[in-house]
C-alpha positions in Angstrom: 6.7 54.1 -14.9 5.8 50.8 -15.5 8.7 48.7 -17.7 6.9 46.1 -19.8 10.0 44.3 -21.1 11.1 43.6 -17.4 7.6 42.5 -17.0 7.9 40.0 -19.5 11.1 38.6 -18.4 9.8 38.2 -14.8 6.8 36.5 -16.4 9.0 34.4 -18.5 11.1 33.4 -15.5 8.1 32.5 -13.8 6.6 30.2 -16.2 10.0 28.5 -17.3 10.2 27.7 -12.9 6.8 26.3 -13.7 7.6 24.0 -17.1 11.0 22.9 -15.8 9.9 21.7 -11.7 6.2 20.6 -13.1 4.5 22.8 -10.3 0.7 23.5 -10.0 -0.9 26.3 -11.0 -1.5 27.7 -7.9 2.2 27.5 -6.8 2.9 29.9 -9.9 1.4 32.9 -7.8 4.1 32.0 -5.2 7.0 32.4 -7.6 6.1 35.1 -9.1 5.8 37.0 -6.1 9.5 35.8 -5.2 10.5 37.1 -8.6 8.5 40.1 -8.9 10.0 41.2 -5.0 13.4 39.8 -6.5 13.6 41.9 -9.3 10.9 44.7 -9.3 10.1 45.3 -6.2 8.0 48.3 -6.5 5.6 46.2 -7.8 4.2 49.1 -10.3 3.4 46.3 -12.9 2.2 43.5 -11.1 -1.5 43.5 -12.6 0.2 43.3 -16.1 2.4 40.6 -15.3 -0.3 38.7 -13.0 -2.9 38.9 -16.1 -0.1 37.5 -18.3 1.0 34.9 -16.3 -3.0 33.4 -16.0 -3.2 34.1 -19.7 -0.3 31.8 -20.7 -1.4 29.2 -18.0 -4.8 29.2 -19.2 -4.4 29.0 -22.9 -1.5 26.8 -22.9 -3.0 24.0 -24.3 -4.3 26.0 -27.3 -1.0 27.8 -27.5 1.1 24.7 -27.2 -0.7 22.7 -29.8 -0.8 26.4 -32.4 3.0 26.0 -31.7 3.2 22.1 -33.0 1.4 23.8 -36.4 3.8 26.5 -36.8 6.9 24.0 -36.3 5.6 20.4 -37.1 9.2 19.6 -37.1 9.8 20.5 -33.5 7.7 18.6 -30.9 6.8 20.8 -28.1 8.9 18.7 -25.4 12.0 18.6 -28.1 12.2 22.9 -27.5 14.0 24.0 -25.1 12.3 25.1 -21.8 13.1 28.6 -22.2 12.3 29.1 -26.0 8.7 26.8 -25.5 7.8 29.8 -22.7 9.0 32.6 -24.5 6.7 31.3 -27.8 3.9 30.3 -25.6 4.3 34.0 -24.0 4.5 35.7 -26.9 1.6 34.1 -28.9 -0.5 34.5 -26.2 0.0 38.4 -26.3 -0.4 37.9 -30.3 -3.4 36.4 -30.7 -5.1 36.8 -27.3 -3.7 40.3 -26.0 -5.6 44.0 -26.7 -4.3 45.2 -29.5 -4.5 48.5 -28.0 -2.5 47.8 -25.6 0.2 45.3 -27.0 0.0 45.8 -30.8 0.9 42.5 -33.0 4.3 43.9 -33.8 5.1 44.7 -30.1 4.5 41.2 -29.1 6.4 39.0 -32.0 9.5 42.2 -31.0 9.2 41.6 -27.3 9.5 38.0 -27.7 12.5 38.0 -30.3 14.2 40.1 -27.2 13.6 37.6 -24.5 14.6 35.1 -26.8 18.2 36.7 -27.9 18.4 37.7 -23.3 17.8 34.3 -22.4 18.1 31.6 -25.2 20.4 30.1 -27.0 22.3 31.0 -30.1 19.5 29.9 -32.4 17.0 31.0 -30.0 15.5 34.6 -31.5 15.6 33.3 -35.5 13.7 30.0 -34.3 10.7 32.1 -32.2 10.6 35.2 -35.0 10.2 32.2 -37.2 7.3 30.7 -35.4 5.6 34.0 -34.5 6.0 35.3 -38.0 4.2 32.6 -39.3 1.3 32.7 -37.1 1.4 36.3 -37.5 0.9 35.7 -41.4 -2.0 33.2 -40.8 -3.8 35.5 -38.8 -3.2 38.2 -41.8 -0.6 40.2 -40.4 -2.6 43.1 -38.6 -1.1 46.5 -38.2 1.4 45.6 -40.8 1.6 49.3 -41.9 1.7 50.9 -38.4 4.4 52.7 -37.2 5.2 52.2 -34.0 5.1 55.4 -31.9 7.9 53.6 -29.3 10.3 53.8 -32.1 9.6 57.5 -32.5 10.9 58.2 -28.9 13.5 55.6 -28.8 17.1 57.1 -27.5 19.9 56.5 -30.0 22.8 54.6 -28.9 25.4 56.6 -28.4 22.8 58.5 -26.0 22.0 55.8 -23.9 23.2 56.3 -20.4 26.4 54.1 -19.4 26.4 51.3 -16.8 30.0 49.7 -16.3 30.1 46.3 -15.0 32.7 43.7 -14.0 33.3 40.4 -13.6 36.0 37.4 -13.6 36.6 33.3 -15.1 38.0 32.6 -11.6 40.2 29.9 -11.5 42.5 27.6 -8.6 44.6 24.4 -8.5 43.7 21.4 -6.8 46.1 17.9 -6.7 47.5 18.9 -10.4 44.1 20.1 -11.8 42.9 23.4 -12.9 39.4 24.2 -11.8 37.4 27.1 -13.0 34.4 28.6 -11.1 31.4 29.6 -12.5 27.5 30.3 -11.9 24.4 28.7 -13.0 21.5 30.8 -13.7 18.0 30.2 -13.8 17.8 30.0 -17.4 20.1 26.9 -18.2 23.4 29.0 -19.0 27.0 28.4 -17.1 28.3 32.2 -16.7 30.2 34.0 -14.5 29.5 36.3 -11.6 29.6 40.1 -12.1 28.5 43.2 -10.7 27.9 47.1 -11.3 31.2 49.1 -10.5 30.9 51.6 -8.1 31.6 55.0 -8.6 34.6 55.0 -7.0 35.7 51.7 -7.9 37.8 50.6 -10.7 36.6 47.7 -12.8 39.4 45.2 -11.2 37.9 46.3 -7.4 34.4 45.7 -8.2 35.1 42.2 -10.4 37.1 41.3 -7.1 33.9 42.6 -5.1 31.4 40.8 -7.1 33.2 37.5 -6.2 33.2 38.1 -3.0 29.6 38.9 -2.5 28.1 36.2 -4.8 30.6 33.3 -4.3 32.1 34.1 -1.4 35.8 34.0 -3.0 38.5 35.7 -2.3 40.0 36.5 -6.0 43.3 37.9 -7.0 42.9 39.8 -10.6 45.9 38.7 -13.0 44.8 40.2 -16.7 42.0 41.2 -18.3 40.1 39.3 -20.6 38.1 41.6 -22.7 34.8 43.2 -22.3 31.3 43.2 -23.9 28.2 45.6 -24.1 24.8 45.0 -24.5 21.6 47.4 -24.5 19.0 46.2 -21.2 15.9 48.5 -20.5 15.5 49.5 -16.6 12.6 50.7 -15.1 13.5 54.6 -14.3 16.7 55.3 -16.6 14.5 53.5 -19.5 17.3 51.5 -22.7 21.3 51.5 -20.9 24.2 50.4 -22.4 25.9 48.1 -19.9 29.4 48.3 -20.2 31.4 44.3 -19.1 34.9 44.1 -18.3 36.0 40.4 -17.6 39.6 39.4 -16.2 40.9 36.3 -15.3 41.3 35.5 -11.5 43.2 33.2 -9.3 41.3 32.0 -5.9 42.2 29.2 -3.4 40.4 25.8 -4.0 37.6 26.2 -1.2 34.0 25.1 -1.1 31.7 27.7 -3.5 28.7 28.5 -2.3 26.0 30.7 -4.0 25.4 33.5 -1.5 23.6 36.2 -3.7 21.2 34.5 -6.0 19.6 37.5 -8.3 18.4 35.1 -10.5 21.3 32.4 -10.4 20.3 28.8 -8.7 24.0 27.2 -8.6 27.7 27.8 -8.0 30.5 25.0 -9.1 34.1 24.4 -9.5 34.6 22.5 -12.9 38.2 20.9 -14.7 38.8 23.0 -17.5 38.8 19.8 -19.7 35.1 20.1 -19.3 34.2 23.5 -19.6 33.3 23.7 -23.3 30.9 21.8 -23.1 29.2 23.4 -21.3 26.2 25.8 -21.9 27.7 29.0 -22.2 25.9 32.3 -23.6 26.9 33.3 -27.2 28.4 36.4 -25.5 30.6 34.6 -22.8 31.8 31.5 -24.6 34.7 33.7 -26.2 35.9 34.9 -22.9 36.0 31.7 -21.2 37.7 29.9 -24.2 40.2 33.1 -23.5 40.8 32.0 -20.0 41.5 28.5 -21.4 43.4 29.4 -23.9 45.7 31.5 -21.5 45.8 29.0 -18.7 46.5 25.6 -20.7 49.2 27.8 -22.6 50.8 28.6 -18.9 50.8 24.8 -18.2 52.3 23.9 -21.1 49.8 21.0 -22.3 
């Protein structure tokens, strides 16, 4: 079965490669075939997200300058790369989409999703606020129709269980505390992590996931905390995944980004610099953790 809201996010990652490196239009079939064999690989919904993709592309003028109307106050180069794709995405589904296929509400929900995945802290209240408006300009169809997704929607505490770890990894070098993180594709510093194994316990498969993605050897000291957060997969449908974080010690040794899945950098950085960096809303309290803890070891 065909999962729309990984569609989207492939689509979205696609056109944000596209905004951010300025590459032609025909180069966009390109990446999204790297994403789409990257991250969906049976390729079930590739006419959806190829139809999508040429949609956006093609109307991005119109959508681009609908945008500037809705938000006078926000130039279209003053939004962020990743919230100016996810509006242009979801207004083109709005007002150029069929409605019997992606009704009005769908598309302004789909896109407040994408926004609170991938953007910032301000990102899903800034595009509801933009697609609501249009969607009230255009006389808010299907205002009174309920949605039959909702009707079959699991609850919660139903939702199968995927556990996941990771680790703020850190090492000394001449008298300074480093800490490593990743870079994804989206603009955010965070940290590498992986799906425990069965037979693995969280500290085995946050040590694992450094290995494989960094390529460094970690020794687990404490644990940080944990977080959860609902993602829809394309055969087990809405999962709640499950985070452990700990904090790590590793030797000071070149980082290198060996499993990508959507990350584009690896780097050691002091710790006097790592706040200001661009952390998501959900990491930002466990690497201010890790900070906490180490500068409180050192003394300063």
């Amino acid at each position: 079965m065909a999962n729309r809201h990984l569609s989207r996010s492939i689509v979205l990652q696609s056109l944000f490669e596209w905004d951010l490196n300025a590459l032609e239009k025909k180069a966009v079939q390109e990446v999204l075939e790297r994403n789409v064999t990257e991250f969906a690989p049976n390729k079930t919904d590739l006419p959806f997200m190829e139809k999508l993709l040429d949609g956006v592309m093609a109307k991005q003028p119109e959508l681009d300058l609908i945008i500037e109307k809705a938000a006078p106050e926000w130039p279209i180069d003053r939004i962020s790369p990743v919230d100016r794709n996810i509006l242009r995405l979801g207004l083109y589904e709005l007002l150029f989409a069929d409605r019997g296929e992606v009704p009005a509400k769908v598309a302004i929900n789909e896109a407040i999703e994408l926004a609170k995945q991938f953007g910032g802290d301000n990102s899903s209240r800034f595009v509801n606020g933009v697609l609501g408006a249009v969607y009230k300009e255009i006389g808010e169809p299907g205002k009174d129709e309920q949605s039959k997704r909702k009707k079959r929607d699991v609850p919660f505490d139903q939702m199968p269980i995927e556990r996941l770890a990771g680790a703020v990894v850190y090492a000394e070098h001449e008298g300074q505390m480093y800490l490593a993180l990743v870079h994804d594709i989206f603009g955010h510093w965070t940290l590498s992590k992986s799906k425990v194994k069965e037979e693995e316990t969280p500290e085995e498969g946050a040590t694992r996931a450094l290995l494989e993605e960094v390529g460094l050897p970690v020794t687990i000291e404490t644990e940080l905390g944990n977080n959860e957060y609902v993602a829809s997969q394309p055969e087990k449908g809405k999962v709640r995944k499950q985070v452990h974080y700990f904090l790590a010690q590793a030797p000071y040794q070149d980082i290198e980004l060996l499993k990508k899945g959507g990350l584009d950098d690896a780097k050691w950085f002091k710790v006097a610099d790592i706040l200001e960096l661009n952390f998501y809303e959900d990491i930002l309290p466990i690497v201010t953790k890790a900070v906490t803890v180490l500068v409180g070891r050192s003394g300063k």
